[in-house]
C-alpha positions in Angstrom: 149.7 33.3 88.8 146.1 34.7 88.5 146.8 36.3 91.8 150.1 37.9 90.5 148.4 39.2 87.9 146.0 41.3 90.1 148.3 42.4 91.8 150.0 43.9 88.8 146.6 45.8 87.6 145.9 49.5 88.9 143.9 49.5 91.8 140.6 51.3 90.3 140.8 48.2 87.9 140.9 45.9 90.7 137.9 47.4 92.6 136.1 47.0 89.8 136.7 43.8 89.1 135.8 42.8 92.6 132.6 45.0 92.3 131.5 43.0 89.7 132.4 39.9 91.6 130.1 41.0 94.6 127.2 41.6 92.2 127.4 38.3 90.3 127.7 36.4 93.6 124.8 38.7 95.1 122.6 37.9 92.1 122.9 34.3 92.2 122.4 33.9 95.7 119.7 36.6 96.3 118.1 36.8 93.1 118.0 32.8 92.3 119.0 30.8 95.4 117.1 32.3 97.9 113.5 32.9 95.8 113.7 29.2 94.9 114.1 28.4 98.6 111.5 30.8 99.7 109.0 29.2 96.9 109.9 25.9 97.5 108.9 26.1 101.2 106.0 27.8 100.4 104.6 25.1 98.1 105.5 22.7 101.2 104.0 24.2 103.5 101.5 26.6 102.2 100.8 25.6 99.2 96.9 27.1 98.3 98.3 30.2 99.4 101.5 30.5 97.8 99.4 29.8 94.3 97.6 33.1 94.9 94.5 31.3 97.0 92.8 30.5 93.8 88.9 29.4 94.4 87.9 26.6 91.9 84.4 26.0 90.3 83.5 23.2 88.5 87.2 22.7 87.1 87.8 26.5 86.2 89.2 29.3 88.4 86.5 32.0 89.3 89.0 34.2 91.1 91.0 34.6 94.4 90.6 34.4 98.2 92.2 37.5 98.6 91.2 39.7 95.8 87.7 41.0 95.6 85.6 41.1 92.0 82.4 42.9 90.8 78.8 40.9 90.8 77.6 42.7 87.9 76.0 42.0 84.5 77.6 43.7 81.6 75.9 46.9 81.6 77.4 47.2 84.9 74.2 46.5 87.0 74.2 44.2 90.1 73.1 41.0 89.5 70.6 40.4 92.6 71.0 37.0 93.3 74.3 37.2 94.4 76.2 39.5 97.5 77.6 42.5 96.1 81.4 43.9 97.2 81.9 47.0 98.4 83.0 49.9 96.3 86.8 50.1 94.5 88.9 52.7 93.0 90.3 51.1 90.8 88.0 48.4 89.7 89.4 45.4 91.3 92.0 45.4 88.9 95.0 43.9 90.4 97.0 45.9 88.4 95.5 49.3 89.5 95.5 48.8 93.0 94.9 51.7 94.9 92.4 54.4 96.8 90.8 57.7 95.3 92.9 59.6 98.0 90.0 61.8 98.4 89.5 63.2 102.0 86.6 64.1 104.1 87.3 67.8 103.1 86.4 66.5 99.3 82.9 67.7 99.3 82.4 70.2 96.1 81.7 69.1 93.0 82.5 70.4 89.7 79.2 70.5 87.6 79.7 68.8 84.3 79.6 71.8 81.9 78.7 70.8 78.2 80.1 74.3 76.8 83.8 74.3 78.5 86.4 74.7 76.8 88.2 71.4 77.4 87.8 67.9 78.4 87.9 67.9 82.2 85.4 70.9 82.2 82.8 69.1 80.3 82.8 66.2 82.1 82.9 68.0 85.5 84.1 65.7 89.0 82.5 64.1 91.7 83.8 64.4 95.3 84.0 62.3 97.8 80.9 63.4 99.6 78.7 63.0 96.5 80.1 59.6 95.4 79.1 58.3 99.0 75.5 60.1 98.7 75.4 58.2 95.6 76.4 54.6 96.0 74.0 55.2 99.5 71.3 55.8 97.2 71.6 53.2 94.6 72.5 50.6 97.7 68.9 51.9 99.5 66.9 51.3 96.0 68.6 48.1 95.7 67.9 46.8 99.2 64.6 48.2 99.4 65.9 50.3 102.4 66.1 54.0 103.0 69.7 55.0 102.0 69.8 58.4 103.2 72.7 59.5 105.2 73.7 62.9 107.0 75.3 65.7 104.3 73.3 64.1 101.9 70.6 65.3 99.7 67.4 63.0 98.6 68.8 63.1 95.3 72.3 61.4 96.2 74.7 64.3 96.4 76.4 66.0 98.9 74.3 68.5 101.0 76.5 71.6 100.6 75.8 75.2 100.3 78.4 78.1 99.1 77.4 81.6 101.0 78.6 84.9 100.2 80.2 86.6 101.4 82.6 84.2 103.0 82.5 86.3 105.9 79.7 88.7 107.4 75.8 88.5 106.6 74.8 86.1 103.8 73.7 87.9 100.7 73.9 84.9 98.3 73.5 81.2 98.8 73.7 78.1 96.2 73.6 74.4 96.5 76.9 73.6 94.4 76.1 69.8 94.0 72.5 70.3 92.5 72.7 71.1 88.8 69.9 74.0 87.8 67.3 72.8 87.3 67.2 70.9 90.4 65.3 72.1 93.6 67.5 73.0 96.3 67.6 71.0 99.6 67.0 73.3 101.4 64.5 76.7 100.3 66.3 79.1 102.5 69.3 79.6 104.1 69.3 82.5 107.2 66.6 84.9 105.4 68.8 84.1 102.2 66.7 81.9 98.9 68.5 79.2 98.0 69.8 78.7 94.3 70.5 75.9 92.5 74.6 75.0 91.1 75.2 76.6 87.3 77.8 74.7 85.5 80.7 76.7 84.3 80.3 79.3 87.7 82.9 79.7 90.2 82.0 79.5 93.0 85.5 79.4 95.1 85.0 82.5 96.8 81.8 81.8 98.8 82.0 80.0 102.6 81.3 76.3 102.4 79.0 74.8 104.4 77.9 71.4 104.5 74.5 70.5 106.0 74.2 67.2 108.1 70.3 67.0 108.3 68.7 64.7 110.5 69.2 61.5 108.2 70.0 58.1 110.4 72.0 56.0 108.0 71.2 52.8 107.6 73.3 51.9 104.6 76.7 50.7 106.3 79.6 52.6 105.7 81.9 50.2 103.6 78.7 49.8 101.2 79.8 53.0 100.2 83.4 53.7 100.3 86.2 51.9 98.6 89.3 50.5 100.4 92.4 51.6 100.9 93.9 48.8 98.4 90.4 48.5 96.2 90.7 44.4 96.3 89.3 43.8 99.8 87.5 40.6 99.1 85.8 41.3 102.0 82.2 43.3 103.5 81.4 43.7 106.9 78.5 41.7 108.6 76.3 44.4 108.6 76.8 44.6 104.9 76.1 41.0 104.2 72.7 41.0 106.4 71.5 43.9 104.7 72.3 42.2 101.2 70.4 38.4 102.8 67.0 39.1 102.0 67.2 40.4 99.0 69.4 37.3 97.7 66.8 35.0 99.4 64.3 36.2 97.6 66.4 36.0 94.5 67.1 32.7 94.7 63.9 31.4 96.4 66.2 30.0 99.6 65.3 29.9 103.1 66.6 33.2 104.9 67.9 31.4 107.8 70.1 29.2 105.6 71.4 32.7 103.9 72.3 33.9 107.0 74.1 30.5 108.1 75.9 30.6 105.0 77.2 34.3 105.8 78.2 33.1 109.6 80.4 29.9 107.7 82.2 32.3 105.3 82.8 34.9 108.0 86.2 35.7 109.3 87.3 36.7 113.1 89.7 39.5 113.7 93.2 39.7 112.5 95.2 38.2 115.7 92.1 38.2 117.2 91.3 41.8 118.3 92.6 43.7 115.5 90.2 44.8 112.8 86.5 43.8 112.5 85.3 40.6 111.1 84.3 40.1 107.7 82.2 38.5 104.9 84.5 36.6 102.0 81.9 37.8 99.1 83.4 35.4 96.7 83.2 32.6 98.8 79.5 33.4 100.2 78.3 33.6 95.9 80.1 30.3 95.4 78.6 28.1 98.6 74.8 29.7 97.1 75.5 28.6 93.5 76.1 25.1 95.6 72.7 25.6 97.1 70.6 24.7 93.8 
């Protein structure tokens, strides 16, 4: 009877009907059938990580294995006795998850301008280059290592000059990234004096040149750039050995069981030869709060 009836409704009727069919029976299996069979196997046979690889501490969570989170006190300052992650865009906040998408062309900044005319303008922005020289800085004051690094200046922005013209002999040359009254990195640029930025100039026009110098870095590199995702829970060795003796001293442990501690909470490469290996900052902090 049911099947006399469709046969008796127009056909644009019927494929709707059966459209709607398709979707129901679609829904159910694909959107409840197969995620409860997915989860369900996952809790078998994975369980730890199909919970999100939560990390417990005395009978609270303190975070995941595989998102990364900030060591820092509330003004935002490291706290020394523990590792420190590397850099993120967006804060380790799972829910902004993401890079600057800044490239290595990124190496002007726009001086913050207290007289411009809007928002953006007063506050100015910070390339790439100088948020590297930066965080190299603050990581070499922190470490108690030198943490200069080529195209930047001793004062943790990004060695660049502007000459004008843009093409022929120079007649005019600034360090964009160091604000007036600040003393250029360099005095003189061929024959030319070198000026320091002015906030509110344009400089667009001139040539850009950036200046390596003859800095050896000694900060490591993902000390001072952020990740593609921004919740790598993860430094690199190097990283972590820089960090040792300064949480050694902090917490008045021997070095060598610092640096066996980095070794147990260090991780191979993906497959085995793909990536580097690297330092689980969370779960190096926690197995040192065991240490008391």
């Amino acid at each position: 009877m049911a099947g006399n009836m469709m046969e008796r409704l127009p056909n644009t009727l019927r494929r709707h009907l059966a459209a709607v069919r398709a979707v129901a029976v679609l829904t159910v299996i694909l959107g409840g059938l197969y995620p409860l069979l997915v989860t369900g196997v996952a809790q078998v046979l994975l369980p730890h990580r199909a919970d999100g690889s939560i990390l417990r501490e005395d009978g609270r969570d303190v975070g995941s294995a595989l998102i990364g989170q900030s060591f820092t006190d509330r003004n935002g300052r490291p706290v020394r006795g523990y590792f420190q992650s590397r850099p993120s865009a967006g804060g380790y906040d799972p829910l902004a998850s993401g890079a600057s998408n800044l490239g290595p062309q990124d190496v002007v900044d726009r001086l913050p301008d207290p007289r411009g005319t809007d928002q953006a303008a007063r506050k100015g922005r910070v390339s790439l280059l100088t948020q590297v020289c930066a965080r190299s800085k603050a990581v070499g004051e922190l470490e108690g290592v030198s943490g200069a690094r080529p195209y930047c200046t001793a004062d943790g922005v990004g060695a660049v000059l502007k000459v004008f013209p843009a093409v022929g002999t120079p007649t005019r040359v600034v360090s964009v990234n160091q604000a007036c009254p600040a003393t250029p990195f360099i005095p003189v640029y061929q024959g030319v004096k070198v000026e320091c930025g002015k906030p509110g100039q344009d400089y667009a026009a001139g040539r850009t040149v950036p200046v390596r110098g003859n800095a050896r870095a000694i900060v490591p590199p993902d000390a001072v750039t952020a990740s593609g995702s921004g919740l790598d829970p993860h430094i690199s060795v190097a990283y972590a050995e820089l960090q040792a003796p300064r949480v050694t001293r902090e917490r008045g442990l021997d070095v060598a069981r610092v640096r066996t501690l980095i070794k147990e909470h260090t991780t191979g490469r993906a497959l085995g030869f793909m990536g580097e290996p690297g330092v689980n900052v969370l779960e190096l902090n926690m197995a040192l709060d065991r240490e008391r």
